[in-house]
KOLGU-4560 file (N, C-alpha, C; in nm, 3 decimals, padded with zeros to 5 digits):
<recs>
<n_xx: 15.027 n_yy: 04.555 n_zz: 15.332 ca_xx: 14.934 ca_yy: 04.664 ca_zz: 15.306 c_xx: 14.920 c_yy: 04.684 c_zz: 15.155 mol: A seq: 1 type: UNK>
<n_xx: 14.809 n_yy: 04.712 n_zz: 15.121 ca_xx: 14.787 ca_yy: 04.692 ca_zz: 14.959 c_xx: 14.759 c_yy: 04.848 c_zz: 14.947 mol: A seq: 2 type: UNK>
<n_xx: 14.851 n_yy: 04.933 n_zz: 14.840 ca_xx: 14.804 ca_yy: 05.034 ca_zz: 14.811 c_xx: 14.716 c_yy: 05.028 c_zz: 14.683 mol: A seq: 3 type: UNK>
<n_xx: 14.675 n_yy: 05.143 n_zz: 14.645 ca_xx: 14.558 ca_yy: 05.199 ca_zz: 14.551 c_xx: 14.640 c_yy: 05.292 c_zz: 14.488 mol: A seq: 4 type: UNK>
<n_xx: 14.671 n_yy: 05.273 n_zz: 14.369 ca_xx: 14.720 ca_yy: 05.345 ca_zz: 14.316 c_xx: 14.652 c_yy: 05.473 c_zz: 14.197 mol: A seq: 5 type: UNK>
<n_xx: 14.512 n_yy: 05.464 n_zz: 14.252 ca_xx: 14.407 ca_yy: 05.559 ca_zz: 14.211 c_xx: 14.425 c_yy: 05.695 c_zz: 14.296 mol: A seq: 6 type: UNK>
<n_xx: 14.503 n_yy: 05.687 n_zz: 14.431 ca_xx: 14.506 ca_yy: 05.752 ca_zz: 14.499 c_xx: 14.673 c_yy: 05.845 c_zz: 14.495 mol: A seq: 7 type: UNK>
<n_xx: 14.746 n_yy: 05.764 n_zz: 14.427 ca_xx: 14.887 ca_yy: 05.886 ca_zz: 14.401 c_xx: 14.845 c_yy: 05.914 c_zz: 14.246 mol: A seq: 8 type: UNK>
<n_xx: 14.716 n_yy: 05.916 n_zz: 14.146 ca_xx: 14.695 ca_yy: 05.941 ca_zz: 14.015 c_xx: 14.626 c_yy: 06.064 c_zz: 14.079 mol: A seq: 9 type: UNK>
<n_xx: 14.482 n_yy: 06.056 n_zz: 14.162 ca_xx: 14.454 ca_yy: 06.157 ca_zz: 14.208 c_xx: 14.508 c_yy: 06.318 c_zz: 14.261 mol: A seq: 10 type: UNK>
<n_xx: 14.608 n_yy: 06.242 n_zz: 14.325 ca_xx: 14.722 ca_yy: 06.368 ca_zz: 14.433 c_xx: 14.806 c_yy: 06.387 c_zz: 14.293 mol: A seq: 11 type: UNK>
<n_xx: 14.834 n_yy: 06.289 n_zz: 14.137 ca_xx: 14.904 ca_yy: 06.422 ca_zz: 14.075 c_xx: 14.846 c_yy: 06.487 c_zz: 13.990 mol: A seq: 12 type: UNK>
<n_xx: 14.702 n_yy: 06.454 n_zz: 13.976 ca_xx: 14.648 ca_yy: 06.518 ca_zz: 13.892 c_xx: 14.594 c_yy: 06.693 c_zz: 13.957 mol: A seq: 13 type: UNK>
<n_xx: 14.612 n_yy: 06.658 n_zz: 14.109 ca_xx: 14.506 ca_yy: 06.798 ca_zz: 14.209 c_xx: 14.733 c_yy: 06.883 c_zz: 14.174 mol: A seq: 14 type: UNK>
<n_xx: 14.803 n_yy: 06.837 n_zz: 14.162 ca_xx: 14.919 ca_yy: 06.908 ca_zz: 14.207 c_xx: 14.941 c_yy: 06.955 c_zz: 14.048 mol: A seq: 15 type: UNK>
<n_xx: 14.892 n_yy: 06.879 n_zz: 13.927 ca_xx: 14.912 ca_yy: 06.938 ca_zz: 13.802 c_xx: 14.807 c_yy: 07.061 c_zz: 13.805 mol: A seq: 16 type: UNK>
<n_xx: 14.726 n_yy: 07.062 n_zz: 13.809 ca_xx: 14.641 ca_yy: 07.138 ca_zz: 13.821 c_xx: 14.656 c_yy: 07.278 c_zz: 13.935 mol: A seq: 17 type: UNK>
<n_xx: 14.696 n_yy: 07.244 n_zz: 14.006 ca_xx: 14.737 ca_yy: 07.345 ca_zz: 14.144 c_xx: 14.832 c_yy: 07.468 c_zz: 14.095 mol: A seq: 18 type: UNK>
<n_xx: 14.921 n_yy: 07.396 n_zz: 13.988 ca_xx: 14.986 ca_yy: 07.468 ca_zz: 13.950 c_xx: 14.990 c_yy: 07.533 c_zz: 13.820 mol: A seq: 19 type: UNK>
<n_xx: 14.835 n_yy: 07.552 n_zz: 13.736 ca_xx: 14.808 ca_yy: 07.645 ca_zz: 13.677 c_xx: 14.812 c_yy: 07.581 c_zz: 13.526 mol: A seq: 20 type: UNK>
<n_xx: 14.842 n_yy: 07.427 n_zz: 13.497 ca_xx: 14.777 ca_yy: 07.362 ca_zz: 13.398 c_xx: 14.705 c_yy: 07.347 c_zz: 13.332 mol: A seq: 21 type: UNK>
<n_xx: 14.615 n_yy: 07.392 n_zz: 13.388 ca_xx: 14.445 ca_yy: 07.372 ca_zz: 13.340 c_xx: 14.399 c_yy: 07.470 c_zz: 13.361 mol: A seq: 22 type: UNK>
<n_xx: 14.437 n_yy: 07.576 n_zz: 13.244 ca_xx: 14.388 ca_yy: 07.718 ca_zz: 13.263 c_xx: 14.302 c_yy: 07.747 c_zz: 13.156 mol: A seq: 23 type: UNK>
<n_xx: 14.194 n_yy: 07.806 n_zz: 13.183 ca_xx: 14.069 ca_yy: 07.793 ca_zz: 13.055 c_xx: 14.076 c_yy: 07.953 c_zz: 13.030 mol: A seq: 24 type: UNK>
<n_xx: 14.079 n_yy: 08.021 n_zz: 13.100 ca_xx: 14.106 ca_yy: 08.201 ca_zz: 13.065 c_xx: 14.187 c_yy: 08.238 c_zz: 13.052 mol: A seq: 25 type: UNK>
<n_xx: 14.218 n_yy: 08.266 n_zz: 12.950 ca_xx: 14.330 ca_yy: 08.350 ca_zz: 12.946 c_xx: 14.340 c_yy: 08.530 c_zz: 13.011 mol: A seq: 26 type: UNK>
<n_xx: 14.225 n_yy: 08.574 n_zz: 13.074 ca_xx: 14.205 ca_yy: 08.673 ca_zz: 13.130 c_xx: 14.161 c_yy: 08.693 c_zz: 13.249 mol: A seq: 27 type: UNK>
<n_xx: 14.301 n_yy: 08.645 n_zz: 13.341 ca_xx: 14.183 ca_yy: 08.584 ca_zz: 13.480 c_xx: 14.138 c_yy: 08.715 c_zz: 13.582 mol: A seq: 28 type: UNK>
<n_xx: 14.014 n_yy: 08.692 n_zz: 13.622 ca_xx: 13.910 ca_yy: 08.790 ca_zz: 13.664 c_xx: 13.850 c_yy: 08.872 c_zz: 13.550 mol: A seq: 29 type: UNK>
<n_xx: 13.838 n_yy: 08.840 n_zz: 13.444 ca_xx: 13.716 ca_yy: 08.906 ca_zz: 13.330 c_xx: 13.655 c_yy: 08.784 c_zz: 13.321 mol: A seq: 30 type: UNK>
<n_xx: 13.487 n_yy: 08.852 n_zz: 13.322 ca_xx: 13.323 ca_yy: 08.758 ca_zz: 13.310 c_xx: 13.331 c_yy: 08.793 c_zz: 13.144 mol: A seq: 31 type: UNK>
<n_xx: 13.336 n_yy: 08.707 n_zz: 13.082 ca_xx: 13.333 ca_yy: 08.652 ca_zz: 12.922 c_xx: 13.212 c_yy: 08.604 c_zz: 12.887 mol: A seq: 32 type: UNK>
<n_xx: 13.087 n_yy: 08.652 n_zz: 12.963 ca_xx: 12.957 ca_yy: 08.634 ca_zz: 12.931 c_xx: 12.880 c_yy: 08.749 c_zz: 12.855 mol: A seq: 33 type: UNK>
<n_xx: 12.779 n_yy: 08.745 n_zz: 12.732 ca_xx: 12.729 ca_yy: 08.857 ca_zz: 12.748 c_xx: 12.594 c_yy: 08.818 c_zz: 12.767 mol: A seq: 34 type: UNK>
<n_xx: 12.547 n_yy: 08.937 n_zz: 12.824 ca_xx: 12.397 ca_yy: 08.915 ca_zz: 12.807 c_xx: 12.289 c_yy: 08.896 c_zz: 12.653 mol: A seq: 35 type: UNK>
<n_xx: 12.203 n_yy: 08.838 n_zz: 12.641 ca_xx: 12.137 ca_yy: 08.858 ca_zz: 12.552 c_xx: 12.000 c_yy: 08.838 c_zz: 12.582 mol: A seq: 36 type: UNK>
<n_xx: 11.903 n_yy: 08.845 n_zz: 12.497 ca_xx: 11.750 ca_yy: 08.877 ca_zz: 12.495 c_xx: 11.725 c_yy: 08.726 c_zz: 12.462 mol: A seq: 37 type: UNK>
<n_xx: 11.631 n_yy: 08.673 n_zz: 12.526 ca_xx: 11.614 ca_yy: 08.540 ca_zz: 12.524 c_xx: 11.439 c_yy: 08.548 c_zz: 12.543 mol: A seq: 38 type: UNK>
<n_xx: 11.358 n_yy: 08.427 n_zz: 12.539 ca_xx: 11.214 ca_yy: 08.447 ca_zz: 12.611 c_xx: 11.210 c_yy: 08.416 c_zz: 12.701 mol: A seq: 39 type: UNK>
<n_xx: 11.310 n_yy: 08.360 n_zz: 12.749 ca_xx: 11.340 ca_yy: 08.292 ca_zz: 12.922 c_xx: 11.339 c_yy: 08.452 c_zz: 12.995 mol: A seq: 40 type: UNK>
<n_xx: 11.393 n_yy: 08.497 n_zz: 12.951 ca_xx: 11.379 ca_yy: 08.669 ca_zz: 13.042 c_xx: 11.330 c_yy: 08.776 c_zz: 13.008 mol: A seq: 41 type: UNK>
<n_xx: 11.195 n_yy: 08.768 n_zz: 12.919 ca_xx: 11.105 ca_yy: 08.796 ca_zz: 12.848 c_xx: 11.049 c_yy: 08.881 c_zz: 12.975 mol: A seq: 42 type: UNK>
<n_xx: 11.013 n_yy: 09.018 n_zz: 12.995 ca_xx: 10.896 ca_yy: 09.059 ca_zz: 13.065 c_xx: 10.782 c_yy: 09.071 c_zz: 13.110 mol: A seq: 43 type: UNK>
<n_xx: 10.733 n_yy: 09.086 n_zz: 12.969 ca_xx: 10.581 ca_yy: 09.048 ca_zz: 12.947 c_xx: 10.517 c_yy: 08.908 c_zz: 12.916 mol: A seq: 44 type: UNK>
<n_xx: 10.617 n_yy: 08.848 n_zz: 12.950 ca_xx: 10.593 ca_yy: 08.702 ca_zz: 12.964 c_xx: 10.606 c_yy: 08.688 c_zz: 13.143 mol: A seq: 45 type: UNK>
<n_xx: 10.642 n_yy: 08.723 n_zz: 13.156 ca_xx: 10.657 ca_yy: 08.725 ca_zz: 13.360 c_xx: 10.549 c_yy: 08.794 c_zz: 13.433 mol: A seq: 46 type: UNK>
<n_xx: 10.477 n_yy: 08.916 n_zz: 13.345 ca_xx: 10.430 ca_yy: 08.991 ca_zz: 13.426 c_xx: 10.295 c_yy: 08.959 c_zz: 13.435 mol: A seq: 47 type: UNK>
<n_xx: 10.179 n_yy: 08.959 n_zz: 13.507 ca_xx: 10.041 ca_yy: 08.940 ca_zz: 13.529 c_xx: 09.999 c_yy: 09.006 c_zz: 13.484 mol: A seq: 48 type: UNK>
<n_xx: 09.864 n_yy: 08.989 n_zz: 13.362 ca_xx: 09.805 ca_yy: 09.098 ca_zz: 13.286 c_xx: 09.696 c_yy: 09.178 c_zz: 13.366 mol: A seq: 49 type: UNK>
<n_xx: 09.658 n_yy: 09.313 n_zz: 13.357 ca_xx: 09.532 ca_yy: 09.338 ca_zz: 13.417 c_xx: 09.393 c_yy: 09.305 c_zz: 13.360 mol: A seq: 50 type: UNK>
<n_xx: 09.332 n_yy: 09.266 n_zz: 13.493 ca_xx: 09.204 ca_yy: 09.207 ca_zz: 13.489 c_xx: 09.090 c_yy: 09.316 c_zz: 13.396 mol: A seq: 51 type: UNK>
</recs>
């Protein structure tokens, strides 16, 4: 039987990770987004003018 040894790299990379390795927040459950004013969400760019 020929193993793949792509497949015990996989299972330790999901078990490094499982256990909190690869942590990108340091504030977990705070949204670190803010809003800002863009023309993508422009109003009067969305809205239909009157005729």
């Amino acid at each position: 039987m020929k193993v793949d040894k792509n497949i015990y790299a996989a299972i330790a990379m999901a078990l490094y990770e499982y256990q909190g390795n690869n942590v990108h927040d340091k504030e977990p459950g705070f949204i670190t987004i803010k809003p800002r004013q863009t023309m993508w969400n422009a109003k009067f760019l969305s809205l239909t003018a009157k005729p």
